[in-house]
PyMOL Python script that loads the backbone (N, CA, C, O; Angstrom):
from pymol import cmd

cmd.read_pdbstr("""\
ATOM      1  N   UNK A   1    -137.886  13.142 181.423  1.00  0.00           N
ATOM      2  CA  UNK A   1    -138.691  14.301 181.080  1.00  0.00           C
ATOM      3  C   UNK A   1    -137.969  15.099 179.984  1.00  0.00           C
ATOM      4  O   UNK A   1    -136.873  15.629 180.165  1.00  0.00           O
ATOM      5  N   UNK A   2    -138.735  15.152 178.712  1.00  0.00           N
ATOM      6  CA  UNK A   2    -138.075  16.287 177.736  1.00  0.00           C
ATOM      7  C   UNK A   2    -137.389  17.672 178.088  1.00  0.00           C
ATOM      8  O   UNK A   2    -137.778  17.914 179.231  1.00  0.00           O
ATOM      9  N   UNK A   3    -136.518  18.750 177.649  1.00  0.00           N
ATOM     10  CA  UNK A   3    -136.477  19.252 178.199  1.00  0.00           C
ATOM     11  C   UNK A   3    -137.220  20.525 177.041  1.00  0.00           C
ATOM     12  O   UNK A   3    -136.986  20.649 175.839  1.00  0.00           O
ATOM     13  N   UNK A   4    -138.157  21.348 177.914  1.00  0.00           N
ATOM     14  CA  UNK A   4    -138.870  22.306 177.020  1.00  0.00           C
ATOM     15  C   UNK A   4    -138.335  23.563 176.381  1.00  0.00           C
ATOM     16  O   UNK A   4    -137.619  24.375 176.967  1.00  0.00           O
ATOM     17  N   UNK A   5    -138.781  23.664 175.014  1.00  0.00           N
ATOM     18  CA  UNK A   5    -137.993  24.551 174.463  1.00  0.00           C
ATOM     19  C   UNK A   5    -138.599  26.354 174.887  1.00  0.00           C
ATOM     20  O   UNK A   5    -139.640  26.916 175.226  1.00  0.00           O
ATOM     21  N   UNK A   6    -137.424  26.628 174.644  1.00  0.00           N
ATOM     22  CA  UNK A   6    -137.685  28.632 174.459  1.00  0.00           C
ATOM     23  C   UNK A   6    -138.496  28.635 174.011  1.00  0.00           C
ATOM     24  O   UNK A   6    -138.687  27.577 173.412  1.00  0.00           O
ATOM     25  N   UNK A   7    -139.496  29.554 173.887  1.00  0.00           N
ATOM     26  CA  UNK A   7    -140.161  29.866 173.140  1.00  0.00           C
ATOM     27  C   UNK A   7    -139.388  31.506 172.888  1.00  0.00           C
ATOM     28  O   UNK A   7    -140.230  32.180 172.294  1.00  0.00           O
ATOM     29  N   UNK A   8    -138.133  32.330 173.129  1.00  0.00           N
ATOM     30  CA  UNK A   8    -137.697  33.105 172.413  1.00  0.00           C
ATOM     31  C   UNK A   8    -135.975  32.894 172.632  1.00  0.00           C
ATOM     32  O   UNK A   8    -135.317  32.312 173.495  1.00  0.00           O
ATOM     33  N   UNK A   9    -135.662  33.566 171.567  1.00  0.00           N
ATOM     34  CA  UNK A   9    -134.362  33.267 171.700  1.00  0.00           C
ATOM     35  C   UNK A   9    -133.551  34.547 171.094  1.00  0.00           C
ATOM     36  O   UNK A   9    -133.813  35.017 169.987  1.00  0.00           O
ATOM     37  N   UNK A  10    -132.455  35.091 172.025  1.00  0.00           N
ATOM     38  CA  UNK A  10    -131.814  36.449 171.561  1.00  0.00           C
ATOM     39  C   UNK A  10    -130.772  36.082 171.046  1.00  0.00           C
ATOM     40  O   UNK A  10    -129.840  35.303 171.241  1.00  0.00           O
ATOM     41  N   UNK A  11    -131.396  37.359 169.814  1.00  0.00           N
ATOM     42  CA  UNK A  11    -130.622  37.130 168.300  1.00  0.00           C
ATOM     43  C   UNK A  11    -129.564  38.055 168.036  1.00  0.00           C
ATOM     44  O   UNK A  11    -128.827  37.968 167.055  1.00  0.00           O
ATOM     45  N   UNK A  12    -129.452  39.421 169.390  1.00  0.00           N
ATOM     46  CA  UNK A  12    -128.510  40.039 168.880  1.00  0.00           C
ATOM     47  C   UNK A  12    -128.308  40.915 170.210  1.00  0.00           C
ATOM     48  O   UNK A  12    -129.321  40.818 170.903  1.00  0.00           O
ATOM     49  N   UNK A  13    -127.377  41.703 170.770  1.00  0.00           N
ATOM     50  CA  UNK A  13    -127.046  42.220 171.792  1.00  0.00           C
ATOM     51  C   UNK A  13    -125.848  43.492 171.757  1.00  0.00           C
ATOM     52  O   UNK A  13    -124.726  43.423 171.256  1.00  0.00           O
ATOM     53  N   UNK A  14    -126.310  44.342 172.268  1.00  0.00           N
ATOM     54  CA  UNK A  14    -125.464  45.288 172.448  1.00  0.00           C
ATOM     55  C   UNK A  14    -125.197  46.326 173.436  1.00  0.00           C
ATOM     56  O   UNK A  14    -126.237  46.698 173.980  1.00  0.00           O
ATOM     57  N   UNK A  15    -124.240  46.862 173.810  1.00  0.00           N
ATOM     58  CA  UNK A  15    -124.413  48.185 175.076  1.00  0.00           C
ATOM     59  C   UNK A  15    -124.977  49.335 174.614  1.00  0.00           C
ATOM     60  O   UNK A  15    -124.840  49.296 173.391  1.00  0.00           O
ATOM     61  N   UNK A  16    -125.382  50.058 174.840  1.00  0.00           N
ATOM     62  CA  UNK A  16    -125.343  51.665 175.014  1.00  0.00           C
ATOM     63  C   UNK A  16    -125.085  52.423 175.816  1.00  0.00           C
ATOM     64  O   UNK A  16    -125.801  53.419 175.918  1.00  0.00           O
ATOM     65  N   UNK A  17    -124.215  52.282 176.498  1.00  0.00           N
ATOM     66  CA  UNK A  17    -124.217  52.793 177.650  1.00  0.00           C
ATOM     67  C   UNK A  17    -123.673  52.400 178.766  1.00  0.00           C
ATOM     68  O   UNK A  17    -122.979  51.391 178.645  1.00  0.00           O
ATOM     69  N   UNK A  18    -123.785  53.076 180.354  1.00  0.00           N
ATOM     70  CA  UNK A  18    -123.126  52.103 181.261  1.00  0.00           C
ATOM     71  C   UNK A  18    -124.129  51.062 181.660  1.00  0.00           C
ATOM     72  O   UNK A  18    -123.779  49.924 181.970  1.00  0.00           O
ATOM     73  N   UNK A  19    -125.744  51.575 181.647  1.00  0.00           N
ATOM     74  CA  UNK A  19    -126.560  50.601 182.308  1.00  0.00           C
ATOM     75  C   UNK A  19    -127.646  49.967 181.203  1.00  0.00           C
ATOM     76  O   UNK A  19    -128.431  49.049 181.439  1.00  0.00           O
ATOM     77  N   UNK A  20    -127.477  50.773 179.785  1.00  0.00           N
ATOM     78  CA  UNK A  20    -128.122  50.926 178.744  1.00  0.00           C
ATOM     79  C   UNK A  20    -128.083  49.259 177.886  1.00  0.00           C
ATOM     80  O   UNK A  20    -127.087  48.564 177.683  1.00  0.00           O
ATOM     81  N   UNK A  21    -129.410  48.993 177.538  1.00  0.00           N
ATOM     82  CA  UNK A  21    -128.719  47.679 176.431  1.00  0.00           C
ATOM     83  C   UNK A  21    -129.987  47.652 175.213  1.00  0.00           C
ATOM     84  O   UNK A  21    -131.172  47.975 175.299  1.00  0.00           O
ATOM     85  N   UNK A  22    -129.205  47.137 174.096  1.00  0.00           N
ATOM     86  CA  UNK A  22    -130.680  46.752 172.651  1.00  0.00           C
ATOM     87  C   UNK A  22    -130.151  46.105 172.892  1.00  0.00           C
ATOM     88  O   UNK A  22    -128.962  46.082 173.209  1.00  0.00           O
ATOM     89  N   UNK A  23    -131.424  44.847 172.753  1.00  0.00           N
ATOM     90  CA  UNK A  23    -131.281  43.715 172.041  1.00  0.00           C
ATOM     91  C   UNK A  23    -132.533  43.371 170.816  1.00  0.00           C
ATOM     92  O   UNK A  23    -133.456  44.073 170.403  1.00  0.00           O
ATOM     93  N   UNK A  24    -132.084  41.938 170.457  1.00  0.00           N
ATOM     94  CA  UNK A  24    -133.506  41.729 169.914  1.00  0.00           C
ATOM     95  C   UNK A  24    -133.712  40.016 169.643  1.00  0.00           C
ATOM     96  O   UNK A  24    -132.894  39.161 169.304  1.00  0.00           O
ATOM     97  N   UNK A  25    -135.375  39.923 169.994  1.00  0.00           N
ATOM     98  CA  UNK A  25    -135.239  38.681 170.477  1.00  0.00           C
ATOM     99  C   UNK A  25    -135.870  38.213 169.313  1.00  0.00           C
ATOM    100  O   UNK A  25    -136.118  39.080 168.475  1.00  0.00           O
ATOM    101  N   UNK A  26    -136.306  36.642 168.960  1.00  0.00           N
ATOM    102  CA  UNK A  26    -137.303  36.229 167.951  1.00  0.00           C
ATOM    103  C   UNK A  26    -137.700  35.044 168.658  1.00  0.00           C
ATOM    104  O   UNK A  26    -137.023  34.281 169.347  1.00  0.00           O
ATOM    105  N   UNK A  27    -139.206  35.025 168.295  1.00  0.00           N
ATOM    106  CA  UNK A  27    -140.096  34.083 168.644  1.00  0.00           C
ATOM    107  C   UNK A  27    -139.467  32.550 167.809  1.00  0.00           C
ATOM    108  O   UNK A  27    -138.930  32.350 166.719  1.00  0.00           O
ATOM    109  N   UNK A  28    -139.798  31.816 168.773  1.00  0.00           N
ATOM    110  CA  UNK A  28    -139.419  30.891 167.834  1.00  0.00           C
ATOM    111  C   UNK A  28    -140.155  29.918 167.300  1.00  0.00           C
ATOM    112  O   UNK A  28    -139.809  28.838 166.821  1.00  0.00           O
ATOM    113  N   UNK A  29    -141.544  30.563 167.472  1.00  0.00           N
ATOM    114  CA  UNK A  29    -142.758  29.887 167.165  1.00  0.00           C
ATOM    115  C   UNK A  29    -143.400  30.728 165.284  1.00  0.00           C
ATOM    116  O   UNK A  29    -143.758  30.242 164.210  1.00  0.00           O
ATOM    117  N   UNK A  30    -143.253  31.937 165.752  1.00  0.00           N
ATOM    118  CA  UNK A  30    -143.216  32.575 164.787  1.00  0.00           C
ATOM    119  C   UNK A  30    -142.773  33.267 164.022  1.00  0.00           C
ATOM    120  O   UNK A  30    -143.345  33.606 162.986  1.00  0.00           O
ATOM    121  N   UNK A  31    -141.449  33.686 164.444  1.00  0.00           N
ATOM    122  CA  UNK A  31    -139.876  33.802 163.861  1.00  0.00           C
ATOM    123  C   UNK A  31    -139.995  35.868 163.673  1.00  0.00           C
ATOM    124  O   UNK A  31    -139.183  36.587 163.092  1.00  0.00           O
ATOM    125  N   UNK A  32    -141.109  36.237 164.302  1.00  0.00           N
ATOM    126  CA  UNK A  32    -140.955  37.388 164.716  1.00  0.00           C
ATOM    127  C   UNK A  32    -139.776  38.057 165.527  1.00  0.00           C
ATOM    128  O   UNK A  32    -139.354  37.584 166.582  1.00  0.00           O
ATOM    129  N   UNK A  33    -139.232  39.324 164.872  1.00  0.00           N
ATOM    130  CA  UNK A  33    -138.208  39.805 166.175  1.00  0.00           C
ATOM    131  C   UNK A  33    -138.921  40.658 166.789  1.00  0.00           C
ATOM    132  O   UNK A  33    -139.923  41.126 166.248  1.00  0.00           O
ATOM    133  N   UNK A  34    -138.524  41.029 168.071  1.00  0.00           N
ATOM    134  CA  UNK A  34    -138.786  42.173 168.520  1.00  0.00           C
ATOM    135  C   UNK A  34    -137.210  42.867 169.417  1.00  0.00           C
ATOM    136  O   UNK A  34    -136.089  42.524 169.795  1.00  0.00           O
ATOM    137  N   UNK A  35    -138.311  44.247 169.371  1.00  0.00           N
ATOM    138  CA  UNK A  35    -136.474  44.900 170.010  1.00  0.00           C
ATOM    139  C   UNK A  35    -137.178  45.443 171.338  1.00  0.00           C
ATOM    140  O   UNK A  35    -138.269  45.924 171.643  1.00  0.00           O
ATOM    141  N   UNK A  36    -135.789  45.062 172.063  1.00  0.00           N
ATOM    142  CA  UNK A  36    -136.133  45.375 173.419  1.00  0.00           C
ATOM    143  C   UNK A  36    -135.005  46.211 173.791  1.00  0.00           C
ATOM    144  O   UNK A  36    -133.879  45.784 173.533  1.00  0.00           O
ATOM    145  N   UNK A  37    -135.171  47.634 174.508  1.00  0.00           N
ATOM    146  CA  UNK A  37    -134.473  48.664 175.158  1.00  0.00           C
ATOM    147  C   UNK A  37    -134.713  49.001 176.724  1.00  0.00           C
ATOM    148  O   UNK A  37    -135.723  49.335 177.343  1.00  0.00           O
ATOM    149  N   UNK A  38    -133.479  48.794 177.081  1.00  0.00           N
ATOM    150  CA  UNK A  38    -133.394  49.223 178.224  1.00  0.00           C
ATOM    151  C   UNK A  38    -132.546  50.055 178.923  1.00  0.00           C
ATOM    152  O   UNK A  38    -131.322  50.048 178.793  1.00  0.00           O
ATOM    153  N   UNK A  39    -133.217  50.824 179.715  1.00  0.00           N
ATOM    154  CA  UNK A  39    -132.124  51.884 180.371  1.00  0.00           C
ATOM    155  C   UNK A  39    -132.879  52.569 181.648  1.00  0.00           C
ATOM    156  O   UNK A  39    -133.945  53.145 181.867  1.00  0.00           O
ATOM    157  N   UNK A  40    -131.289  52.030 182.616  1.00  0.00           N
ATOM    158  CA  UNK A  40    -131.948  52.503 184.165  1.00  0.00           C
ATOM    159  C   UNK A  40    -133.043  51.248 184.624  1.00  0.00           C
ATOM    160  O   UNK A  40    -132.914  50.037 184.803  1.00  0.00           O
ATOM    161  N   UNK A  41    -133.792  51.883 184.682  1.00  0.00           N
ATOM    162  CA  UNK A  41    -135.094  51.242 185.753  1.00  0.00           C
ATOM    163  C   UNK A  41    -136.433  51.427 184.658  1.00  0.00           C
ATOM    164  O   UNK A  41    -137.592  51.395 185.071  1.00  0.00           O
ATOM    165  N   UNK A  42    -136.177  51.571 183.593  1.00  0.00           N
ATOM    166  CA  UNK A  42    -136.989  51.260 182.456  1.00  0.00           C
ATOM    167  C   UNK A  42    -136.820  50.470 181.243  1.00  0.00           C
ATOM    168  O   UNK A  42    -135.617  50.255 181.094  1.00  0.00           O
ATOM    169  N   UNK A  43    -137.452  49.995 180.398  1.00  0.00           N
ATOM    170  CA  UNK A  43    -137.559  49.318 179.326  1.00  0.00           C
ATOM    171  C   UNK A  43    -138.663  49.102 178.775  1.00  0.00           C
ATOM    172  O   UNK A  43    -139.737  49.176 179.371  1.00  0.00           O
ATOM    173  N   UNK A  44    -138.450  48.638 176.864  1.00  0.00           N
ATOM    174  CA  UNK A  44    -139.739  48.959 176.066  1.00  0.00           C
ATOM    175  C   UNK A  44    -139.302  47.905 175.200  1.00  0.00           C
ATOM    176  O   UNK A  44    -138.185  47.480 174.903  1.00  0.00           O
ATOM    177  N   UNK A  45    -140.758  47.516 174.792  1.00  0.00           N
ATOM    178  CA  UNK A  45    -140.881  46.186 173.967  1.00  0.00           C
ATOM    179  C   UNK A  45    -141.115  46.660 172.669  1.00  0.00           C
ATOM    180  O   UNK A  45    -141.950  47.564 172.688  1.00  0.00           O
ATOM    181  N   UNK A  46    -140.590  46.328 171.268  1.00  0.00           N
ATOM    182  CA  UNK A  46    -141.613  46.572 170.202  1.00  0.00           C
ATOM    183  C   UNK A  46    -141.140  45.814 169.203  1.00  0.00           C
ATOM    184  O   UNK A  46    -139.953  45.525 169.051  1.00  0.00           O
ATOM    185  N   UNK A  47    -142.249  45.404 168.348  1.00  0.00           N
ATOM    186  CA  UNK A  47    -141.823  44.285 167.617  1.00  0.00           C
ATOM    187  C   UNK A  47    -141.056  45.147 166.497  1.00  0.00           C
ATOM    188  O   UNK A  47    -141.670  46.136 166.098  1.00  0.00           O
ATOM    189  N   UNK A  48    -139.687  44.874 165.895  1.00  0.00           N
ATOM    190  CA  UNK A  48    -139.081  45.078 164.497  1.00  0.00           C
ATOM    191  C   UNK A  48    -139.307  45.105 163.542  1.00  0.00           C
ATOM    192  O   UNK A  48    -139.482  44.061 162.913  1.00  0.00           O
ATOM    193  N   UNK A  49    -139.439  46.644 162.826  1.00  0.00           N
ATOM    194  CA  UNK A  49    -140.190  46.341 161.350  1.00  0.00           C
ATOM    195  C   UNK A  49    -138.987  46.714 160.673  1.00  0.00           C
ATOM    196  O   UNK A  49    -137.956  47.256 161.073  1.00  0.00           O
ATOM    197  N   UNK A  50    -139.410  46.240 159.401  1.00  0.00           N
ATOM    198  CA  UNK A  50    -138.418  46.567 158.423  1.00  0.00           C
ATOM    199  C   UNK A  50    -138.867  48.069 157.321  1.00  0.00           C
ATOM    200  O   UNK A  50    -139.830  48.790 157.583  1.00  0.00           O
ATOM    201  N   UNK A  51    -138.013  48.272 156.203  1.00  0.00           N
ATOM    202  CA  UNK A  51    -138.238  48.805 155.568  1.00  0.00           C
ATOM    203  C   UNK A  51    -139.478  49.264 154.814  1.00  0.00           C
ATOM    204  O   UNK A  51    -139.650  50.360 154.279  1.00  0.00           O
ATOM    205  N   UNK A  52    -140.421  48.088 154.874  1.00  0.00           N
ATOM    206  CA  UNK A  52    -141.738  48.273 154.353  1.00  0.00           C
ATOM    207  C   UNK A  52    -142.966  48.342 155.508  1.00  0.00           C
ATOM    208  O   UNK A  52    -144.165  48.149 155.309  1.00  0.00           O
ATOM    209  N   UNK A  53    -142.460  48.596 156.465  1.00  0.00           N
ATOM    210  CA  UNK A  53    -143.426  48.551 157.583  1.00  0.00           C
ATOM    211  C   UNK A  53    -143.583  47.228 158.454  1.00  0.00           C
ATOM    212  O   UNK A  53    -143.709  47.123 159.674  1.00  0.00           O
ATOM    213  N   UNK A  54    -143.548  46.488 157.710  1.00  0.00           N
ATOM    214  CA  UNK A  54    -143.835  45.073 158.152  1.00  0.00           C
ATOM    215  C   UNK A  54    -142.997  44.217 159.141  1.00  0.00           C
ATOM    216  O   UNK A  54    -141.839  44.160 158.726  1.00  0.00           O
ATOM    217  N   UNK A  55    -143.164  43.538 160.289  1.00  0.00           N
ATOM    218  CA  UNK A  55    -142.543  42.822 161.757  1.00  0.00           C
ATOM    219  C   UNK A  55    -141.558  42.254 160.625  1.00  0.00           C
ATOM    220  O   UNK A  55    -141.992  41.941 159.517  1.00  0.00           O
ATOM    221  N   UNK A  56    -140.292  42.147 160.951  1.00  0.00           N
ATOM    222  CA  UNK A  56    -138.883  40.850 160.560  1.00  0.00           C
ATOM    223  C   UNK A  56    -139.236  39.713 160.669  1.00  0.00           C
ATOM    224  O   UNK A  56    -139.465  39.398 161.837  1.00  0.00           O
ATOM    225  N   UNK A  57    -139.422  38.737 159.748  1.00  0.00           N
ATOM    226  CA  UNK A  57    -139.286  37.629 160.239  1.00  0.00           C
ATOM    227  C   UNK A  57    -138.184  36.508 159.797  1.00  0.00           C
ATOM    228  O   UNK A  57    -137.732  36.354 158.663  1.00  0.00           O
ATOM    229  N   UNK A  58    -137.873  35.782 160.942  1.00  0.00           N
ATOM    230  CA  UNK A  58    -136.568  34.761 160.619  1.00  0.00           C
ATOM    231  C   UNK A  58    -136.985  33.438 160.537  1.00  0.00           C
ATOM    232  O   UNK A  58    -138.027  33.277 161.173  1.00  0.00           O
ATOM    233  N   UNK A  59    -136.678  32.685 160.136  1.00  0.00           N
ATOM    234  CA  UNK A  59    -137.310  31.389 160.455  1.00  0.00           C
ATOM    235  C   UNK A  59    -135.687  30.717 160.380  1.00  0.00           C
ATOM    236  O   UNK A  59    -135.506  29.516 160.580  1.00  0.00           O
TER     237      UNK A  59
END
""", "prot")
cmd.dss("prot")
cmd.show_as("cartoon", "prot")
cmd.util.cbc("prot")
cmd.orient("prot")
């Protein structure tokens, strides 16, 4: 049996804190990042724009 790929994969990681973390992940279908924050017993998704408004993309 193949083994199936990610479909995301984290591209970057960091603390903020004691319970706090950014990261940011990218699709690897569509090479979109998004940034993900968390802290405590919450967290928020949003895709990464750059300078011109527009989602990051990596390929």
């Amino acid at each position: 049996m193949a083994k199936k790929e990610k479909r995301f994969e984290k591209v970057h990681s960091e603390a903020s804190g004691f319970s706090d973390a950014i990261e940011i992940f990218r699709d690897t279908q569509t090479g979109v990042c998004y940034l993900w924050r968390a802290g405590g017993f919450a967290g928020g998704l949003t895709p990464l724009l750059g300078s011109d408004g527009k989602p990051v993309i990596q390929h």
